[in-house]
C-alpha positions as CSV (number, residue, x, y, z in Angstrom):
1,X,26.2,-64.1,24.7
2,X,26.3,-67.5,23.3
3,X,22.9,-68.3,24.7
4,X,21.6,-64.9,22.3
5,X,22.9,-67.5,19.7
6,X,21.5,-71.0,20.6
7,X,18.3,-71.2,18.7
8,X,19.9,-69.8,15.3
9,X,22.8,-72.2,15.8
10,X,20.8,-75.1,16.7
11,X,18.5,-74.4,13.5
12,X,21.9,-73.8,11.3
13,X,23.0,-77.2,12.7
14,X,19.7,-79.2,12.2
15,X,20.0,-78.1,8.4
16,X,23.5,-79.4,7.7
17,X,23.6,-82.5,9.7
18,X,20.6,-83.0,7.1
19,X,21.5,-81.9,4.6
20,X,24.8,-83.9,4.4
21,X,23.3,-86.9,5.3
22,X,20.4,-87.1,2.8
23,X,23.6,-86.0,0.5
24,X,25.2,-89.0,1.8
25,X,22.6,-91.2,0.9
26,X,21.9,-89.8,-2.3
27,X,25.6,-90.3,-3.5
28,X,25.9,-93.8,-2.2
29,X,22.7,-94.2,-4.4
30,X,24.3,-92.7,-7.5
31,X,27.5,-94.7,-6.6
32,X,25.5,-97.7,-7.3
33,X,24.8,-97.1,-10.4
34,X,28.1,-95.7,-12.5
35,X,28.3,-99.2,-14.7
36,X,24.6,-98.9,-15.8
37,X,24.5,-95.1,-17.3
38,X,22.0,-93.0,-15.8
39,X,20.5,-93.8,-12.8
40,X,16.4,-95.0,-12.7
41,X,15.5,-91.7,-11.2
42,X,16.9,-89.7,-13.8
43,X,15.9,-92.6,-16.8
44,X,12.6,-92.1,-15.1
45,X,12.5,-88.5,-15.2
46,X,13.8,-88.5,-18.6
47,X,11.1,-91.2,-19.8
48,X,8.3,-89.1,-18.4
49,X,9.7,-85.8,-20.1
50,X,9.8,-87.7,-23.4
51,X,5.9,-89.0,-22.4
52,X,4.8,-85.3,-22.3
53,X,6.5,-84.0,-25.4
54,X,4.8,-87.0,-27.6
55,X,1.8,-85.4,-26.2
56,X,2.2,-81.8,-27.4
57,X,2.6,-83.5,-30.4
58,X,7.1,-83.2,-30.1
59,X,7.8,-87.1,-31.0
60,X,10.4,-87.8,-28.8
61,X,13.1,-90.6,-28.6
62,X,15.5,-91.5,-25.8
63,X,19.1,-92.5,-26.4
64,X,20.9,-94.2,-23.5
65,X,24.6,-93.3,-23.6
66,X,25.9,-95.8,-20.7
67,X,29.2,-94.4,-21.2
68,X,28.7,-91.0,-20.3
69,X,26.4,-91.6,-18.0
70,X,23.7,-89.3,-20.2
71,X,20.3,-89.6,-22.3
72,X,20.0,-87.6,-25.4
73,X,16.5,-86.4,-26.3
74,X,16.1,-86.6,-29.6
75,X,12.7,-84.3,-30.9
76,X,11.3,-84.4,-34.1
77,X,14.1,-85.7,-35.9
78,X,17.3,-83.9,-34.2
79,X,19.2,-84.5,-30.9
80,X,18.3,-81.3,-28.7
81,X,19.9,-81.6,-25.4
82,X,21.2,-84.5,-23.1
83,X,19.9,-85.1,-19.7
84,X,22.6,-85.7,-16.9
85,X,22.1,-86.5,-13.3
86,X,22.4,-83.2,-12.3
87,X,18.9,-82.8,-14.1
88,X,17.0,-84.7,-11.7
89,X,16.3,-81.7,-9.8
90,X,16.9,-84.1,-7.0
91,X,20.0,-82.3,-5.3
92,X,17.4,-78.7,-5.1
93,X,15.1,-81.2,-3.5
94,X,17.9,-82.0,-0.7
95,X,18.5,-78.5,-0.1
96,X,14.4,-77.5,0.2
97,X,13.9,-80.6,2.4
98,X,17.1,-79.7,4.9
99,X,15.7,-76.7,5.5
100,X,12.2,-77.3,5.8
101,X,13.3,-79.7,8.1
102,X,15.6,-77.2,9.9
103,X,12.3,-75.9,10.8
104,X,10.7,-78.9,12.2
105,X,7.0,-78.4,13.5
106,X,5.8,-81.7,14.1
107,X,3.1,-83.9,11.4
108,X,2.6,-80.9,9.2
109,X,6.6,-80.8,8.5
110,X,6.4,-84.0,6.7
111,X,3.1,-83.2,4.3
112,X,4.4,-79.7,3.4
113,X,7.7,-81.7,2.0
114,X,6.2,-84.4,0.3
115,X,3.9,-81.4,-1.1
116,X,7.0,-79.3,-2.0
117,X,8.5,-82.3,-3.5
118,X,5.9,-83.2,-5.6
119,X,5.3,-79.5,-7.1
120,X,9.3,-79.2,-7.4
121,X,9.4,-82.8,-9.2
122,X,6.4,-81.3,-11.5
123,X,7.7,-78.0,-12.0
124,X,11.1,-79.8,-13.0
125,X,9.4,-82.0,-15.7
126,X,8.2,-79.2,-16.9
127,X,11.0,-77.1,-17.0
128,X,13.2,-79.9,-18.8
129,X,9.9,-80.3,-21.4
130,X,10.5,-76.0,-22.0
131,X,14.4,-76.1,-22.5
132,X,13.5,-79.4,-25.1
133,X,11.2,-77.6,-27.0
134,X,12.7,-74.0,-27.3
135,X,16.7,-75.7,-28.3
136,X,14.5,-77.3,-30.5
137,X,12.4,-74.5,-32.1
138,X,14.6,-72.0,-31.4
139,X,18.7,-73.2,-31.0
140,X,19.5,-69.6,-30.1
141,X,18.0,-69.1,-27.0
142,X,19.3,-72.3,-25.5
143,X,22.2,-71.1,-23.4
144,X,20.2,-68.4,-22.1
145,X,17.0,-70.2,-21.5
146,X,19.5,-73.5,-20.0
147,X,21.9,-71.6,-17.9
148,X,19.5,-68.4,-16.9
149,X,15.7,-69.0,-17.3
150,X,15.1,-72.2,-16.1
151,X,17.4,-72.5,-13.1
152,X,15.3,-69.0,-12.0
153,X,12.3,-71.2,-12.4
154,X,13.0,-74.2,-10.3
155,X,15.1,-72.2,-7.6
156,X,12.2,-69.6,-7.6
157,X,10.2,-71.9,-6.8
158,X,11.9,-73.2,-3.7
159,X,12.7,-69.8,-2.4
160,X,8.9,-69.2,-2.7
161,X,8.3,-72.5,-1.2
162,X,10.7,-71.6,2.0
163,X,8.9,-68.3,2.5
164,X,5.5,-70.3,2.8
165,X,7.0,-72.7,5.3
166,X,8.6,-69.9,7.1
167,X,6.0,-67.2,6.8
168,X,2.9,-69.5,7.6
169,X,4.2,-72.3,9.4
170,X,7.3,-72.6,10.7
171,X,7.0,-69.0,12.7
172,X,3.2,-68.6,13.1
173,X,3.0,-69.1,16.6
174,X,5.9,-67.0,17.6
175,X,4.1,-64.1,15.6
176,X,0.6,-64.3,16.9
C-alpha cells in the first residue's frame, strides 16, 4: 500500500526539505540585518518602486525608519504606506521555487524558476507601485486593495505559474 504512496510522498518531501531550507537561509539572511533597518533586498525593492512612481510623474521619497525595521513612501507630498520585509515578495518566491523544485526535470527546472522569479519580482514591483498610488489617490480603498486585491495578484500569479510548470512540463511525458 505504501508503495501506491511513494512517488506522492517523495514529491511532498522534496518540497519541504526545500522549502525549509531556502527558509533557513533566507532568515539567517534577515538575521543579519536587524541593527541596520530594512534589509538591501527590500531597500532595493523599495528604491526601485520609488524609481517607477517618479516616472509616472508620483514624486516619491523614501524614509528609512531603522527602528522599526520599515521605509515609508512618501508620494506627492504625504506618507502613503510603509514597506516591511514581508513586502519583498521574497517568502511567495520560496514557496513557488520549493515546488517547482518538488517537480524536478532536469536544465529546464532551473530557467523556468529564474523566469518565474523574475515575472514574480516584476509583478511585485508593480503591485507595491498600484497599492502607492491608489492609498494615495484614493485612501478608501486601501485596506481592500492591501489586504484583498493585491495579494490575489501576486499569489494568482504563482498558482498560474505552478499550473504551467505542472501542465506543460513537469507531467508532459507521463501524458503523452
Amino acid at each position: 500500500m505504501l508503495k501506491d504512496f511513494k512517488p506522492v510522498l517523495s514529491i511532498l518531501l522534496r518540497f519541504i526539505i526545500i522549502y525549509l531550507v531556502l527558509l533557513f537561509c533566507y532568515q539567517f539572511y534577515l538575521n543579519s540585518f536587524k541593527e541596520t533597518g530594512l534589509d538591501p533586498f527590500s531597500k532595493m525593492v523599495a528604491n526601485q518602486v520609488s524609481s517607477i512612481q517618479n516616472a509616472l510623474h508620483y514624486p516619491t521619497q523614501l524614509y528609512n525608519d531603522v527602528a522599526k525595521e520599515q521605509v515609508w513612501f512618501y508620494v506627492k507630498t504625504v506618507y502613503v504606506t510603509r514597506m516591511v520585509e514581508g513586502c519583498n515578495a521574497i517568502s511567495v518566491m520560496i514557496l513557488f521555487t520549493s515546488f517547482v523544485f518538488a517537480f524536478y526535470k532536469g536544465p529546464k527546472t532551473f530557467v523556468f524558476v529564474l523566469v518565474g522569479l523574475l515575472l514574480l519580482y516584476v509583478i511585485n514591483l508593480l503591485r507595491i507601485v498600484g497599492i502607492n498610488l491608489l492609498v494615495r489617490d484614493y485612501k478608501e480603498y486601501e485596506r481592500i486593495a492591501h489586504d484583498f486585491l493585491f495579494p490575489a495578484i501576486i499569489y494568482g500569479t504563482v498558482v498560474v505559474l505552478w499550473l504551467v510548470w505542472i501542465k506543460l512540463f513537469a507531467l508532459k511525458n507521463e501524458n503523452s
